[in-house]
Structures are given as structure tokens and as C-alpha cells.
C-alpha positions in Angstrom: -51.5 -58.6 21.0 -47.8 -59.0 20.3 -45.5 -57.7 22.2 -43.6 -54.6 21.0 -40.0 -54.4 20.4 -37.9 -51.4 21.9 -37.1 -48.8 18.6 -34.0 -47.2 19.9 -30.8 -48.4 21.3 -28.4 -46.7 23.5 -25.1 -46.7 21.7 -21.9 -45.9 24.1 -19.4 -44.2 22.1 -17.1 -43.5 25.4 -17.1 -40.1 25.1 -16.4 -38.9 28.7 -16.2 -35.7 30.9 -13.2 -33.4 30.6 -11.6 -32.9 33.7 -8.1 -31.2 32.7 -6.6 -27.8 33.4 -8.7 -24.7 31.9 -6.1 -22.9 30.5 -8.6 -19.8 29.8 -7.9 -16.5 27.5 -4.5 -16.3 28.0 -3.6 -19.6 26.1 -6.3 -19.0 23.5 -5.4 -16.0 22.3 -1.4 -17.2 22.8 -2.2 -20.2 20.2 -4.4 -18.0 17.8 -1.2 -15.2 17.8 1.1 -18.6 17.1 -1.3 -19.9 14.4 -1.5 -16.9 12.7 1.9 -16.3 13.1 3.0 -19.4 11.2 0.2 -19.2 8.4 1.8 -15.9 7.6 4.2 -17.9 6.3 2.6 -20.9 5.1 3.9 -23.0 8.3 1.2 -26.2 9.0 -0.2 -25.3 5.5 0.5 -26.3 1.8 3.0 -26.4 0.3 1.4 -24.0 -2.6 0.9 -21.4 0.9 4.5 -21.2 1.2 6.0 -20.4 -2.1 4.6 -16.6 -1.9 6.0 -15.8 1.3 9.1 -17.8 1.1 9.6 -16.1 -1.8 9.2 -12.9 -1.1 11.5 -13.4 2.2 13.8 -14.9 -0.6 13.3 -11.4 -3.2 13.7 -9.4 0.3 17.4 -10.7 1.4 18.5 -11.3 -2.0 20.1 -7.4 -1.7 20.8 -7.4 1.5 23.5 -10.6 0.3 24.8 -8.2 -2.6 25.3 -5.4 -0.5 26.9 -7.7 2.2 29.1 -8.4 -1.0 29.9 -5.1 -2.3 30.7 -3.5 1.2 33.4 -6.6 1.8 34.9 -5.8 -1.7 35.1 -1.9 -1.4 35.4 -1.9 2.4 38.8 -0.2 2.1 38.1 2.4 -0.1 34.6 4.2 1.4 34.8 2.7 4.9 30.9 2.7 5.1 27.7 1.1 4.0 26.8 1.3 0.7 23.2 1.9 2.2 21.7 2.6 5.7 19.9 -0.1 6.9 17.3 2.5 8.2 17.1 3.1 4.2 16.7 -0.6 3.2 13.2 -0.4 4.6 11.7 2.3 2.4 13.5 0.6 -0.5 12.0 -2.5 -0.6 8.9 -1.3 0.2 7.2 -2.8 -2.5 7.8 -6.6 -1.5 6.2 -5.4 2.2 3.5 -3.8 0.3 2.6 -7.5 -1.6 3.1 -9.7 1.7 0.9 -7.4 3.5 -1.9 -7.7 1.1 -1.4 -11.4 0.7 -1.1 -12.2 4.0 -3.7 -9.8 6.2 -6.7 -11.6 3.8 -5.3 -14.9 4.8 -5.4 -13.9 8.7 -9.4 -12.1 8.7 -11.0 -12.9 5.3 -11.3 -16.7 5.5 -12.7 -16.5 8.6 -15.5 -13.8 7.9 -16.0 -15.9 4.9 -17.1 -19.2 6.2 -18.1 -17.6 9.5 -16.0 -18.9 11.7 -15.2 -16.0 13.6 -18.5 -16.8 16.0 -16.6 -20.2 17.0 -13.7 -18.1 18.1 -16.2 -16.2 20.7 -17.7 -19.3 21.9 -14.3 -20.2 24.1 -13.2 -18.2 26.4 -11.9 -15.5 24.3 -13.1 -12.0 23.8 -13.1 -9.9 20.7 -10.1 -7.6 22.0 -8.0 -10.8 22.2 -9.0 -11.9 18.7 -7.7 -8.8 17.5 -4.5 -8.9 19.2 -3.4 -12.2 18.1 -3.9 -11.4 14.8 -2.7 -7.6 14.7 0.4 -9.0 16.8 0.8 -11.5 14.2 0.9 -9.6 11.5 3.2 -7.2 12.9 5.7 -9.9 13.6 5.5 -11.4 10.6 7.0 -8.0 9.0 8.9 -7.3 11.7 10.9 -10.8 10.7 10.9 -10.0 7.6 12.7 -6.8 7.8 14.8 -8.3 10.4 16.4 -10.8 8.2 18.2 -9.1 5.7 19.2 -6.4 8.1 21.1 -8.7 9.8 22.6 -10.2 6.5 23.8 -6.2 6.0 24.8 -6.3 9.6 26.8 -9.5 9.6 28.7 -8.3 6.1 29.7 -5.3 7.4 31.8 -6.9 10.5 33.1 -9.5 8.4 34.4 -6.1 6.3 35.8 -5.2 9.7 33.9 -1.8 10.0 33.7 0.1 13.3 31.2 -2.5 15.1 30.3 -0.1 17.5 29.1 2.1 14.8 27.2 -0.9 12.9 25.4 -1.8 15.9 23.7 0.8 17.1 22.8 2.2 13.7 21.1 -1.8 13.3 19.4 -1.3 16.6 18.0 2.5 15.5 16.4 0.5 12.1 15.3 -2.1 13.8 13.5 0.5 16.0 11.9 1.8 12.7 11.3 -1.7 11.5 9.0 -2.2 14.6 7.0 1.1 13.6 6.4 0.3 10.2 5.8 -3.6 11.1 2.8 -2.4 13.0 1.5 0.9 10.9 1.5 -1.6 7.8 -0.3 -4.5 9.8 -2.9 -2.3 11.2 -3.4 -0.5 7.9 -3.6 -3.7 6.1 -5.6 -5.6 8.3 -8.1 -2.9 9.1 -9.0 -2.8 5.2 -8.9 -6.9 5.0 -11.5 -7.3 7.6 -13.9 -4.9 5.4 -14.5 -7.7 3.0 -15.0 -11.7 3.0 -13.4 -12.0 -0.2 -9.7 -12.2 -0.2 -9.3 -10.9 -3.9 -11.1 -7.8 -2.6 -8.8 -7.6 -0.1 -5.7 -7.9 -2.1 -6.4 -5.4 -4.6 -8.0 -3.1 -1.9 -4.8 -3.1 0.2 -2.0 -2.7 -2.6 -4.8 0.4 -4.2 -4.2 2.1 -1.0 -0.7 1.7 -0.1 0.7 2.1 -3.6 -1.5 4.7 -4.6 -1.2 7.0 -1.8 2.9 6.6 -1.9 2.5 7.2 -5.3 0.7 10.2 -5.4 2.1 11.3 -2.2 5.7 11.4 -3.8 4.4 13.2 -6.6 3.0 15.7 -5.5 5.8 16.1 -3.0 8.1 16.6 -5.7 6.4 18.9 -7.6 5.8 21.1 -4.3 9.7 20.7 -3.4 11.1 21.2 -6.8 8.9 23.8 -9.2 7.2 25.6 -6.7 10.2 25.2 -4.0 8.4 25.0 -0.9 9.6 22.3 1.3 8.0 22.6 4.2 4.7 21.9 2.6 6.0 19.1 0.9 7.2 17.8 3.9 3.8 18.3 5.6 2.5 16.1 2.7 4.2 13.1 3.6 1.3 12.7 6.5 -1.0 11.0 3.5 1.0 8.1 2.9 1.9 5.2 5.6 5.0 4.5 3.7 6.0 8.3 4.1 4.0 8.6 7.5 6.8 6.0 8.9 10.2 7.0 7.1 9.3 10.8 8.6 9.0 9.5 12.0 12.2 7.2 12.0 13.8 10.3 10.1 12.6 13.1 13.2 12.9 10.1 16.3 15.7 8.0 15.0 17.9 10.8 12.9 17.6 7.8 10.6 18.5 8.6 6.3 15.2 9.5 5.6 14.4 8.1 1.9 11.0 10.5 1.2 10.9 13.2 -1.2 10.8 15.9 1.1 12.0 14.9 5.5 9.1 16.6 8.1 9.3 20.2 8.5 11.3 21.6 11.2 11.0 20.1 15.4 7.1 21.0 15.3 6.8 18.7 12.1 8.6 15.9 13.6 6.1 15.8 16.6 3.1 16.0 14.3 5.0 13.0 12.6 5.0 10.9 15.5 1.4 11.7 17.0 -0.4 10.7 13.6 2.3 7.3 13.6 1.0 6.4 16.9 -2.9 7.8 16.2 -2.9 5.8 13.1 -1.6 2.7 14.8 -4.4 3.4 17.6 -7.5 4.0 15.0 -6.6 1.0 13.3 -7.1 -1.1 16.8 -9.7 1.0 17.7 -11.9 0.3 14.3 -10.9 -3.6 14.2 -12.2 -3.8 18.0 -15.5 -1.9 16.6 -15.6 -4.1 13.3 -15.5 -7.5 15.2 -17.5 -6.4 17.8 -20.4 -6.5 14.9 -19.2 -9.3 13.5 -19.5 -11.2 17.1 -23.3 -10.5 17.3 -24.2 -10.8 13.5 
């Protein structure tokens, strides 16, 4: 009989044992929040992942530069800003509104989409942390955003050589507000991305709801205030909208310009304003701890 030849071979590829620091949840989740920070803005991506974001920081500080302008021109005559920077916020809601619903898909969507959300919760990592990295993300993302051309305002207005004093605390008290609205928008917006895999859904979901309830919000607020002429209630109203949720609690906290229809009602408004800010905020951590908690078994 002939003798048999061995079938396999034992190929050494040098892989070897890993005996380097553990770094453990703490640096997980701090990468994750730092990844997720700089794909909010296309940073380590394409460059066809940038041009949104860039240019919407662009669209964003574009009047923040003309009013730098116009307050160093007319300085002398009004002595003030031509607009609050507490106000600037609600005014350009709109771009937050479309860099919210681009970028809270790009943070959840892919990864529910090719499943790789279960890799995440194979390291040391739990499903809180996953969460927090990306809802403190997201809120910093806008938060920078809204910091920007604030600054632009703020930097005009002591090259026009008004009272600095005065300019820097009312920057402070909006940048306050910018933090509120930074995380009632990223919650909002990343509670309803994480309800689909789809990233179109997402988009369209997130503008529907942001835009819509603003819309119909300030509608029926003006109606209320101006033919019936009840403005209380149509400061009560302003409870149904996060952009009108947040510019009534900077308006009561901050004694910021309020830019709404119709300001909260009275002292016992202006608590109710500030509970539903903060239970929103916690509802939406609470439901994308419950949401992911599925999604870590499924």
C-alpha cells in the first residue's frame, strides 16, 4: 500500500496574542462620540459628505458677517445690535432644521441598516454609552454650529466699539439657549432617525415633524393672539413645537428676545416651559435607551 501524504498544512500567518492596555468603555464610547462628531461634518469621509454641512455652516454665518457689517456702519447712530443673538437662533431655524435631518440618519440609520450596531455591543460597550456618544454628538455638532456665527455677531459688535460688557453677557445668555436647543433638536431628531434603517425615511420624517409642527404651531398661535385675542392660550400653544418649546424657555430663563408668536404665559407658564424642555430632552434618552436595547438582542 502506498504511503499516504498529509492533506493539510499548518500555515503561520504571525498573528499573535494582544497584550496591551484595555482601555475599556470609557475610551470606546470617547472614540464613537469623536467619530460621530466629525462625520457630522464630513471629517474622515468624502469629500461629497462635506459639501452639505460645510455648506450649511457656510448659509448659517453668511448673516451673521452682514450684520457684523451693518452694526460697524450704523454703530453711531442706534448704539445696539441690529438683532439679538438670542434671536439669531430662531431665525435661522430652518438651516438647523436641514442639518439635523441630514445628519441624525447619518449617525443611527447606516448602522441599523447594515447591522452593525451588534458589533458595537460586542466590545466593551453598553447600549447607554452607544447612545451617549451619539446624542452628545449630535448636540455638539449644533451647538458649533450656532456658536459660529454668534461669535462673528460678537466679534463685530467690539470692533463697532459697543459696550463689551453689555455684548458679552448677552452672548453668554444665547449661548446658554444654544445649548438647550442643541440638545432638544438632537434628541428629537435622533429619536425619530433611529425608527427607520432608511435614511430617506429619516430625512423626510424629521423635516415633516419639525417644520410641520412650527408651522402649524405659529399659525394657530396667531390666529388665537390676533382674532380671537387670547394670549395666554396662544402662549400655552407654543408647548407643540420644539422650535417654540426652546425660544419660550430661553425667553422665561434667559429674559432672552423671544422670536414666537405669542412668549409663555405669565411665571406659572414659564415653569411649565422649562419642565416639558427638560422632560422632552429626558424622553428622548429614555426611548433611544429602550429602542437600542431591542435592537442589541434582535
Amino acid at each position: 500500500m502506498a504511503e499516504q501524504t498529509p492533506t493539510g498544512v499548518i500555515h503561520d500567518i504571525g498573528y499573535r496574542k494582544y497584550d496591551g492596555p484595555r482601555l475599556g468603555r470609557a475610551h470606546v464610547t470617547r472614540a464613537l462620540f469623536v467619530e460621530s462628531l466629525r462625520g457630522a461634518y464630513g471629517l474622515g469621509r468624502s469629500a461629497r459628505a462635506k459639501v452639505l454641512p460645510m455648506l450649511l455652516l457656510g448659509v448659517m454665518c453668511l448673516p451673521a458677517f452682514i450684520i457684523a457689517v451693518i452694526v460697524n456702519v450704523t454703530s453711531s447712530i442706534t448704539g445696539e445690535m441690529p438683532l439679538a443673538y438670542s434671536s439669531y437662533i430662531f431665525t435661522t431655524q430652518a438651516i438647523l432644521i436641514i442639518f439635523v435631518a441630514a445628519q441624525a440618519p447619518v449617525a443611527l440609520s447606516r448602522d441599523l441598516r447594515f447591522k452593525t450596531v451588534p458589533l458595537y455591543f460586542s466590545r466593551p460597550i453598553e447600549r447607554s454609552d452607544y447612545v451617549l456618544a451619539k446624542f452628545g454628538a449630535l448636540s455638539v455638532a449644533l451647538f458649533l454650529l450656532l456658536t459660529a456665527p454668534m461669535l462673528i455677531m460678537y466679534i463685530g459688535a467690539l470692533l463697532a466699539e459697543l459696550p463689551a460688557g453689555r455684548e458679552t453677557g448677552d452672548l453668554l445668555l444665547a449661548l446658554l439657549g444654544a445649548v438647550v436647543f442643541s440638545v432638544v433638536f438632537a434628541g428629537v431628531g435622533l429619536l425619530i432617525a433611529s425608527l427607520t434603517a432608511r435614511r430617506g425615511f429619516g430625512v423626510a420624517a424629521i423635516i415633516t415633524v419639525f417644520a410641520l409642527s412650527f408651522a402649524a404651531v405659529s399659525a394657530m398661535q396667531g390666529i388665537i393672539r390676533y382674532e380671537v385675542e387670547n394670549v395666554d392660550l396662544a402662549g400655552w400653544l407654543g408647548l407643540l413645537s420644539p422650535v417654540t418649546l426652546v425660544d419660550g424657555f430661553q425667553t422665561w430663563v434667559l429674559d432672552a428676545s423671544g422670536r414666537a408668536v405669542a412668549p409663555p404665559p405669565g411665571d406659572v407658564g414659564g415653569v411649565v416651559f422649562v419642565l416639558v424642555t427638560f422632560a422632552v430632552i429626558g424622553a428622548c434618552w429614555a426611548l433611544l435607551n429602550l429602542r437600542y436595547r431591542k435592537v442589541a438582542v434582535s
